[in-house]
SEVO-844188 format. One record per residue (C-alpha): residue in one letter; z, y, x. Coordinates in steps of 0.1 Angstrom, whole numbers, padded with zeros to 4 digits, always signed. Example, Ala and Ser with C-alpha at 12.3 -4.5 7.8 and 13.67 -1.06 7.14 Angstrom:
BEGIN
A+0078-0045+0123/S+0071-0011+0137/
//
This chain:
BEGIN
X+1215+0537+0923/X+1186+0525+0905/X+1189+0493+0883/X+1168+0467+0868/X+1154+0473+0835/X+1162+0432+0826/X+1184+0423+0800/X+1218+0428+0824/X+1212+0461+0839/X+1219+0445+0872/X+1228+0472+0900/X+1205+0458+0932/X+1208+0492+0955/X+1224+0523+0958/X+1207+0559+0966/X+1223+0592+0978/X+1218+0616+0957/X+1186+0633+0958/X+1195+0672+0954/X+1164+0682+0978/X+1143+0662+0959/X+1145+0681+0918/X+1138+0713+0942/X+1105+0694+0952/X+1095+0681+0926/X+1109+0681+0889/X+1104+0651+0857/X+1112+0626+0827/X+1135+0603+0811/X+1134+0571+0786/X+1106+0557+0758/X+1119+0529+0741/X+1096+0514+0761/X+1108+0548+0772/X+1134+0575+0764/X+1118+0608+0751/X+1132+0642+0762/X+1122+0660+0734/X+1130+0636+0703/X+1153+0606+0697/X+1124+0593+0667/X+1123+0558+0677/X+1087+0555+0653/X+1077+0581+0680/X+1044+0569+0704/X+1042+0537+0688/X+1007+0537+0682/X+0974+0543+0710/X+0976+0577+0726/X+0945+0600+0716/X+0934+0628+0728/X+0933+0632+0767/X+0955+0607+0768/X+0934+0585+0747/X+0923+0551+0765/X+0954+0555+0791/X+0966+0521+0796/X+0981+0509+0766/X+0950+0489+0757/X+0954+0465+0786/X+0991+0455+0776/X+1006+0426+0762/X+1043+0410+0752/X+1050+0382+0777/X+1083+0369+0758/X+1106+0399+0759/X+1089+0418+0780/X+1052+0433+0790/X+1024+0427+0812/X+0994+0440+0827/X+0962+0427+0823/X+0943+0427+0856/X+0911+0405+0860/X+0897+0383+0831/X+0923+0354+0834/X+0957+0374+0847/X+0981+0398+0843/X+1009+0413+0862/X+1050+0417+0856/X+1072+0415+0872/X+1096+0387+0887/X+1133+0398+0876/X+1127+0392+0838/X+1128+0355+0847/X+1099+0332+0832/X+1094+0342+0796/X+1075+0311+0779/X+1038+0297+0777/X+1018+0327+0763/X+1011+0365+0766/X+0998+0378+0733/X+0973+0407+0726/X+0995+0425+0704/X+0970+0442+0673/X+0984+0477+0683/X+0975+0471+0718/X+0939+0462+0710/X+0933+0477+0677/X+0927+0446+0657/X+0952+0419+0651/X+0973+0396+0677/X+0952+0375+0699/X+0977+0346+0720/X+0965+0332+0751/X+0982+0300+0770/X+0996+0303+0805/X+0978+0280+0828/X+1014+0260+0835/X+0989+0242+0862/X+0983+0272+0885/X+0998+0277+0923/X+1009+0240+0922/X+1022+0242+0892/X+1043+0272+0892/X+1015+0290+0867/X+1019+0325+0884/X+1023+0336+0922/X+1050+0357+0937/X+1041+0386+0955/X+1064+0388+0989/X+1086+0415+0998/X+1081+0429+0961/X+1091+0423+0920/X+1053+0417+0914/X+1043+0386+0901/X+1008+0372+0888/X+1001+0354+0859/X+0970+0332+0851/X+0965+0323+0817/X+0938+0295+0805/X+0911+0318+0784/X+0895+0350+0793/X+0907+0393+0785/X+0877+0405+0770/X+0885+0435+0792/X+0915+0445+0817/X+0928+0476+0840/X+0911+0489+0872/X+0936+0494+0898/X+0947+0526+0914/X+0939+0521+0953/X+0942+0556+0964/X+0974+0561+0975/X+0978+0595+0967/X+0999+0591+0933/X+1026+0620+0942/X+1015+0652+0919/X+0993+0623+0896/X+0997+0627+0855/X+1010+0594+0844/X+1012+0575+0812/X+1040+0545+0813/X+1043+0519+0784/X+1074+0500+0777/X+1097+0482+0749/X+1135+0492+0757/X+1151+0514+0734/X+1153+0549+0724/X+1175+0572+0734/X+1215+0567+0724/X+1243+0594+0729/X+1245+0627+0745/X+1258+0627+0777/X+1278+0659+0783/X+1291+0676+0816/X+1320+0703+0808/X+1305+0708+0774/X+1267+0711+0783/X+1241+0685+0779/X+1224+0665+0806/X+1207+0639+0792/X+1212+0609+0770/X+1226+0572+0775/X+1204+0548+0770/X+1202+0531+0730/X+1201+0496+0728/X+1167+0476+0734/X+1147+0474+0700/X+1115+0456+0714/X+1096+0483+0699/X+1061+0489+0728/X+1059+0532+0734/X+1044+0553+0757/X+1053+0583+0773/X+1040+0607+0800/X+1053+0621+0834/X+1043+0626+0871/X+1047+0611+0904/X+1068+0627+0918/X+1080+0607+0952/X+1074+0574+0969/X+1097+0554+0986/X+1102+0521+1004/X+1133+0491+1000/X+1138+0466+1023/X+1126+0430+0999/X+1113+0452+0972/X+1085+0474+0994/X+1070+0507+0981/X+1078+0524+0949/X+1067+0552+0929/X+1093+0578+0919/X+1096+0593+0887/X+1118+0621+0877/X+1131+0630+0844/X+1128+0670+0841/X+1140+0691+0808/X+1117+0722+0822/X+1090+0736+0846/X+1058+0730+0859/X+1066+0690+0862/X+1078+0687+0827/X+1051+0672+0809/X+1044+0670+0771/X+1059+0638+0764/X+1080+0636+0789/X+1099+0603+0794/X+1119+0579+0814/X+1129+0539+0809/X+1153+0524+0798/X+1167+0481+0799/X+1141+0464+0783/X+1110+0483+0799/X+1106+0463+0826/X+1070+0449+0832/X+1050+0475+0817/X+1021+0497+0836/X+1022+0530+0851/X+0987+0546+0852/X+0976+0578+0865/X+0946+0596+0860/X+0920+0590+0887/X+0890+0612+0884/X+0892+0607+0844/X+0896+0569+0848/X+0932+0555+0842/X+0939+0531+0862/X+0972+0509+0874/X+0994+0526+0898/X+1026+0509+0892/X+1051+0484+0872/X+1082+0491+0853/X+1109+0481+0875/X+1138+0500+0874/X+1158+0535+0869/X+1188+0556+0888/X+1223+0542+0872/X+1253+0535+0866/X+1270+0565+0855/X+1307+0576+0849/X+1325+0607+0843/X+1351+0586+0867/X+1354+0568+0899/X+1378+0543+0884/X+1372+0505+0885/X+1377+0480+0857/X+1383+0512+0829/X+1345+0502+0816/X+1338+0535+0809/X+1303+0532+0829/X+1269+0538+0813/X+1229+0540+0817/X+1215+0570+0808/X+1182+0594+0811/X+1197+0623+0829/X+1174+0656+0836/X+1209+0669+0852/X+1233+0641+0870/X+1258+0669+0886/X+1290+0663+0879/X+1290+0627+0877/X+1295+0596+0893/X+1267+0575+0900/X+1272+0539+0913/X+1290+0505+0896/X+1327+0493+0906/X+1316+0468+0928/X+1293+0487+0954/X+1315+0526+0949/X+1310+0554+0932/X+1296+0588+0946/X+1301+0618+0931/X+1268+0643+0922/X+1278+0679+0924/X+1275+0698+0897/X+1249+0723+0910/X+1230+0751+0893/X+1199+0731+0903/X+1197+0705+0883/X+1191+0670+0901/X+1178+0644+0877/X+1176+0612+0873/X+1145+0589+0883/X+1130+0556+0876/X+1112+0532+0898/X+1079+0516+0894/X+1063+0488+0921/X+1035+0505+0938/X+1002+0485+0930/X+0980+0507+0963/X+1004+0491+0987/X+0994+0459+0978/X+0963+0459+0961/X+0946+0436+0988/X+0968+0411+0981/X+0969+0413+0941/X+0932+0412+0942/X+0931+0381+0967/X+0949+0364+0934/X+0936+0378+0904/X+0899+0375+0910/X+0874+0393+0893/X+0839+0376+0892/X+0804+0388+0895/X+0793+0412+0872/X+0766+0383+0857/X+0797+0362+0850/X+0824+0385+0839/X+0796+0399+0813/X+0792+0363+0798/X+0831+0360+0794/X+0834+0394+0782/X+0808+0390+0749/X+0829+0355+0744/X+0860+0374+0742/X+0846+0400+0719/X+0831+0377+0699/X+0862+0361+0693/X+0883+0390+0683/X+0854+0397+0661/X+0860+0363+0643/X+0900+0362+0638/X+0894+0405+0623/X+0869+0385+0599/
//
């Protein structure tokens, strides 16, 4: 059952398990901002992708308190609503932008005073701050993200303990949230819709195959609010927002023994998923594995109304409040 990536780890639904689906399509777990399947390096993807995956995203992030967001037109980003309001400015983080931190102020004023709006029947919510991004994400309108390379940025934690199933290895539980912003790679590999929460990408955590990309990840608590973007004719754009991943687990279906855990699992047979309150149901162990996913807020379904709030002005104008935002970062490097 996929959880929040907040602080709590709250359980909100509960899933069947999805053997069919690892035959369909295969993927990643965490990177501290996203567990990595192939190293447990917590310095690892800390810095701006390069290569083809150079200019993917991570340049339009930003810490909003504890958390990340998105920005999306000169004077907004998105994150998500679970993480709770998280103060009076998103900073520019210097490894986001390549230069040093640049703060802006939330404009507390905005929607009657609430300073962001709510998008309905989702976790999205839009943020207006009082200055101007010198730049910000296109967004992915598509709709066809399944099969779509994808970078995803977060700041959870790296990944903890071995999880093992009669003696074999099936993934890792999930380390405790550091703060430290990574990014790691994997691909859509389902979408699916929840009643008050509306469409989400899917994103499998695979240790092999055709689907197991090079550096392969999944989230983790703390990864919450950071962007998923795919490849769109060589322009990455924003598909989707951290919001959460498949969990609990237990090697038991025993209440109150606190013996449940999160974890990154490229295999979930033979345990229990669930939390003591809503059940637990048991994953056969299978010789197909059946991994684990995590959830992002799909940005196509509702790109009408994200661009209805976060406006984006004519080119004339968002020129003249792009050179004042360059010139500004050129001033506090100086």
């Amino acid at each position: 059952m996929p959880r929040v990536l907040g602080p709590l780890f709250s359980t909100l639904f509960s899933f069947a398990p999805r053997v069919g689906a690892a035959a369909i399509l295969l993927m990643p777990g965490t990177v501290s901002a996203v567990l990595f399947y192939d190293t447990d390096n917590a310095a690892f993807n800390t810095t701006a992708p390069a290569g083809g995956y150079a200019d993917s995203g991570w340049q339009y992030e930003g810490y909003y308190g504890g958390f990340l967001g998105t920005m999306i037109a000169p004077q907004y980003f998105i994150t998500v609503q679970h993480v709770g309001p998280q103060g009076g400015t998103f900073v520019h983080a210097g490894i986001f932008n390549g230069g040093t931190d640049v703060t802006y102020t939330i404009d507390m004023s905005a929607n009657g005073g609430a300073g962001y709006w709510d998008i309905a029947g989702t976790d999205l919510r839009i943020v207006k701050i009082n200055e101007a991004f010198p730049y910000y994400a296109p967004l992915y309108t598509g709709g066809g993200e399944v099969g779509m390379s994808l970078v995803t940025v977060g700041r959870g934690g790296p990944r903890g303990a071995e999880v093992l199933v009669s003696g074999n290895l099936h993934g890792w539980e999930h380390g405790l949230a550091d703060g430290i912003a990574r990014w790691g790679t994997n691909i859509v590999s389902d979408t699916t819709t929840i009643g008050g929460l509306g469409d989400l990408l899917v994103v499998e955590f695979d240790d092999s195959g055709p689907f197991h990309t090079i550096y392969e990840a999944t989230l983790s608590s703390g990864d919450s609010g950071g962007g998923v973007f795919v490849n769109d004719g060589g322009i990455w754009k924003l598909a989707g927002v951290n919001y959460s991943v498949d969990g609990l687990f237990d090697t038991n279906n025993v209440t109150g023994d606190g013996s449940e855990f999160g974890a990154g699992l490229f295999d979930r047979g033979g345990l229990y998923q669930g939390s003591d309150a809503q059940g637990w149901n048991f994953i056969p162990n299978l010789p197909l594995d059946n991994p684990s996913s995590f959830y992002a807020t799909r940005i196509s379904a509702h790109a009408a109304t994200i661009q209805s709030i976060a406006v984006v002005p004519e080119p004339d104008t968002l020129l003249l409040a792009a050179v004042a935002g360059l010139g500004a970062l050129t001033r506090r490097r100086r």
